[in-house]
N, C-alpha and C positions, 0 to 999 in steps of 0.2 A: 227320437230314434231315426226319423226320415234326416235331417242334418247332419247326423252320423253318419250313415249310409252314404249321404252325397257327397260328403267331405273324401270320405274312403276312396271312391268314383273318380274323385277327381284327383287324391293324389295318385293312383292306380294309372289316370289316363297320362295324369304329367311324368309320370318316369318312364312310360313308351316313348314319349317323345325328345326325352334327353338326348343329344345328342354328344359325341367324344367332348372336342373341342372345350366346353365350359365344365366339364368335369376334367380334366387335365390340368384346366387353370387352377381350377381349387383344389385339386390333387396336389400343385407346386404352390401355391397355399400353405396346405396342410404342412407340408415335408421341409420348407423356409422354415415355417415358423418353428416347428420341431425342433428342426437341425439347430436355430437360434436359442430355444429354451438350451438344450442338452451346451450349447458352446457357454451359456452365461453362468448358468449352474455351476458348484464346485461339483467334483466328479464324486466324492463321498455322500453324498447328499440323492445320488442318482440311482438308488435302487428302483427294484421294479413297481412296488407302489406308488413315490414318486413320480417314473417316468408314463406309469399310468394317468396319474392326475395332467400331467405336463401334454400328455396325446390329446387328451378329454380338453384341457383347455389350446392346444391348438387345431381341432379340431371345428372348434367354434365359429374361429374369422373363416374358416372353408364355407359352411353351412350359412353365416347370415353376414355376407362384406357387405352390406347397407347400415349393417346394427352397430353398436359400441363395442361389439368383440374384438376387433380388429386392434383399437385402443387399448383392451385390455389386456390382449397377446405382448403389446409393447410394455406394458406397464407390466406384465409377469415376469417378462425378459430381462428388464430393469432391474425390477426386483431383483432377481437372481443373481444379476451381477453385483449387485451391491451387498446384499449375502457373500457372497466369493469373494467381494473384495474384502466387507469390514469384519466378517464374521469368520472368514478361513482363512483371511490372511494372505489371497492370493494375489500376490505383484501382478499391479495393473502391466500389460503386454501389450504394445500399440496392434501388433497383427489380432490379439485379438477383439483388441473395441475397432478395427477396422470392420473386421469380419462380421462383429458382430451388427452394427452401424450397417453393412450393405447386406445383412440377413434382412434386420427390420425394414430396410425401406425399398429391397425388393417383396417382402410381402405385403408393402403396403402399397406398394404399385399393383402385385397383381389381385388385391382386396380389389381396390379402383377397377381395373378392367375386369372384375367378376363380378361388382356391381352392373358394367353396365351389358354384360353379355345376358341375354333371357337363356332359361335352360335346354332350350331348345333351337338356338340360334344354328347358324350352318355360317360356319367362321373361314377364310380364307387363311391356312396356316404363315402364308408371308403379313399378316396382321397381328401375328403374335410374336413370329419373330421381328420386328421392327420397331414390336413395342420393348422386348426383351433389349434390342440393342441399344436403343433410348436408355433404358435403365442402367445395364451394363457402362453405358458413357456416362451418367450422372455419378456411378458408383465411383468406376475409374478416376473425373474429373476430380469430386469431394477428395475422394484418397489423396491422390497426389496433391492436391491443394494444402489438406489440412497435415500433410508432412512435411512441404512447402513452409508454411507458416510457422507449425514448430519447431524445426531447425533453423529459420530465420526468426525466431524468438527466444533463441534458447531453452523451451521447455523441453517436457519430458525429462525422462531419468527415472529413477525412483523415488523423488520430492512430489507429492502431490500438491497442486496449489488450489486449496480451499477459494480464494478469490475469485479465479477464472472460472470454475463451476459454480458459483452463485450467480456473477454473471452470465456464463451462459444460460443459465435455467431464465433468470431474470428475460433475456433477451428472447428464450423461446415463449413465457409468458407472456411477451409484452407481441410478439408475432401472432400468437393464437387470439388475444384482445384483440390486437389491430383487423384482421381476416374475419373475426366474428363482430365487430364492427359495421365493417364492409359489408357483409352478408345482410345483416339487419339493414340495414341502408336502402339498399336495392329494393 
């Protein structure tokens, strides 16, 4: 019962000392990831039970961007796209696997800097906008690059090519080995 009591104590002491700053971060967390479930989603499928479940799991990467949630918000997002795509029949739309594409990897940027913020840190607000602008420029860059490349390849349209998404999968698995390679290495 005394471990009880002290556990209590101590989450009691740690929420005095939260400060704005890293609950804002995972406030814009929370509200990416959202906003990315509700975009991948078909909109029939988004009643309020649903968007219940969809809060509850983005909610998650807010509360633990050290844990595997973070992965699992993308893989729900996924998910749902490919529901909307194979299951509803929704024409893939380049604006929205843009969007959707710089939903997931601004939340995964700011998972990354809520990892490393303590809850209690005292943040310099030109530290988050600069990290924001980083992101913003990576978004910007990939976008125009990868509408760059397929209009110089002639894809897109409403043809989907089965090849190129095996490939690319292919190529992100063979990224994620290589980095956990590396990792083990070290």
């Amino acid at each position: 019962m005394d471990a009880l009591a002290e556990r209590v104590r101590t989450l009691r002491s740690a929420a005095t000392r939260i400060s704005p700053v890293p609950l804002i971060v995972r406030a814009g967390i929370f509200l990416t990831v959202l906003a990315g479930f509700v975009l991948a989603y078909p909109a029939e499928m988004l009643s309020s039970r649903t968007l219940g479940l969809l809060a509850i799991a983005a909610l998650l990467p807010a509360a633990g961007p050290r844990r595997v949630w973070p992965t699992f918000a993308a893989l729900v997002a996924v998910g749902g796209w490919l529901v909307a795509a194979d299951g509803y029949d929704r024409p893939i739309e380049l604006w929205r696997l843009l969007a959707l594409a710089a939903l997931l990897y601004l939340a995964h940027t700011l998972c990354a800097l809520a990892a490393l913020l303590p809850y209690d840190a005292v943040v310099d607000p030109d530290v988050i906008t600069r990290w924001l602008s980083r992101a913003g420029a990576v978004v910007l860059g990939a976008s125009v690059l990868g509408v760059l490349i397929m209009v110089a390849g002639g894809l897109g349209g409403t043809a989907g090519h089965q090849l190129v998404t095996v490939g690319g999968l292919l190529v992100a698995v063979g990224v994620a080995a290589l980095l956990g390679w590396l990792l083990r290495r070290r």
